[in-house]
N, C-alpha and C positions, 0 to 999 in steps of 0.2 A: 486589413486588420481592423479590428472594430474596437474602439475605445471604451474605456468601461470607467465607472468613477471609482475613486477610491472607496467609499464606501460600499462599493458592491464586492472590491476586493477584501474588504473587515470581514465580510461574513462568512468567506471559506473558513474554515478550520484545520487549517496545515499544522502537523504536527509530525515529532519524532518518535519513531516507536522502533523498539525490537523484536522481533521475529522470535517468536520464542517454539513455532513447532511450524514443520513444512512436512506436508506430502502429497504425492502423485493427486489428481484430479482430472480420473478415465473417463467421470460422466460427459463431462465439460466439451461441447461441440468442436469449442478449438483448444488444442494442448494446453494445460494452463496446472497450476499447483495452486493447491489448498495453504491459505497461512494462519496462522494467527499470529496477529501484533499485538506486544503489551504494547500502551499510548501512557502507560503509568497510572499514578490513583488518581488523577482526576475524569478519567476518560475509561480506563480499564484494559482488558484483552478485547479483540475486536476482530472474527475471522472475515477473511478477504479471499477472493480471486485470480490470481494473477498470471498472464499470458506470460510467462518471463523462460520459459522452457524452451527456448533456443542457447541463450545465454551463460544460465544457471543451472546447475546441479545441488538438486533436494540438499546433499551434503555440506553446502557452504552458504547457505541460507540462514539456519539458525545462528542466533545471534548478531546476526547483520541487521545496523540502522537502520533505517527508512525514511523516506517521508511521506504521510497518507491524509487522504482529505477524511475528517474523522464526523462533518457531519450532513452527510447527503444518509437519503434516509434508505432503510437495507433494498436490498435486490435479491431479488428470485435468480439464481445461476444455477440450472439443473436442479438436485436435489441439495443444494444448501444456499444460506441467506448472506448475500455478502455484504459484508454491515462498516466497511472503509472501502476506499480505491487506494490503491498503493500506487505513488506518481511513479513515473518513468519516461525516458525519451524515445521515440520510435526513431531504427534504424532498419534500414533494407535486410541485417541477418537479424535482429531482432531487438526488442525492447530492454533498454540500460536503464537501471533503476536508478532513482533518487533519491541519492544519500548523503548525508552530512559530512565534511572532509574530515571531522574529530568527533570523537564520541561526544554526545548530550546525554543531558537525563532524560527521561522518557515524558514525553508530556507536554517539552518545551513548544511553543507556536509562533510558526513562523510567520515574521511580521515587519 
């Protein structure tokens, strides 16, 4: 494992956001759903890609917390720009997301 300073760990931007719309993402090479998270008024709505379609169903997506690194700069994913990574832990059936045990307001950085 490589060591990192703390200061290199200040400059991620982890934050809490809600899901406020999920859907299917057919372009996408591997299964993955379209989101968008609100990150709140300091940060905004901010559409994302995410592999998490082993686990999840579009249905119980919206409104679920997050946590998303809110400032790497966008990415080209097929035909849309994905402008957060939404964290999560890899697991052999598939990717469990990273969520806050109690609800936050949208925005808060974790720190």
């Amino acid at each position: 494992m490589d060591l990192i300073a703390w200061s290199d760990f200040e400059k991620v931007e982890l934050r809490v956001g809600t899901i406020v719309h999920a859907e299917a993402f057919p372009e996408a090479r591997v299964p993955a759903y379209r989101l968008v998270v609100d990150f709140g008024d300091g940060v905004g709505q901010r559409k994302s890609s995410a592999q998490i379609t082993e686990l999840y169903d579009l249905d119980e997506l919206v409104g679920k917390q997050v946590v998303g690194v809110v400032n790497f700069p966008p990415k080209q994913i097929g035909p849309m720009k994905s402008e957060c990574l939404v964290t999560g832990f890899y697991r052999e059936d598939g990717v469990v997301l990273a969520v806050p045990d109690k609800p936050c307001l949208n925005g808060l950085k974790l720190g």
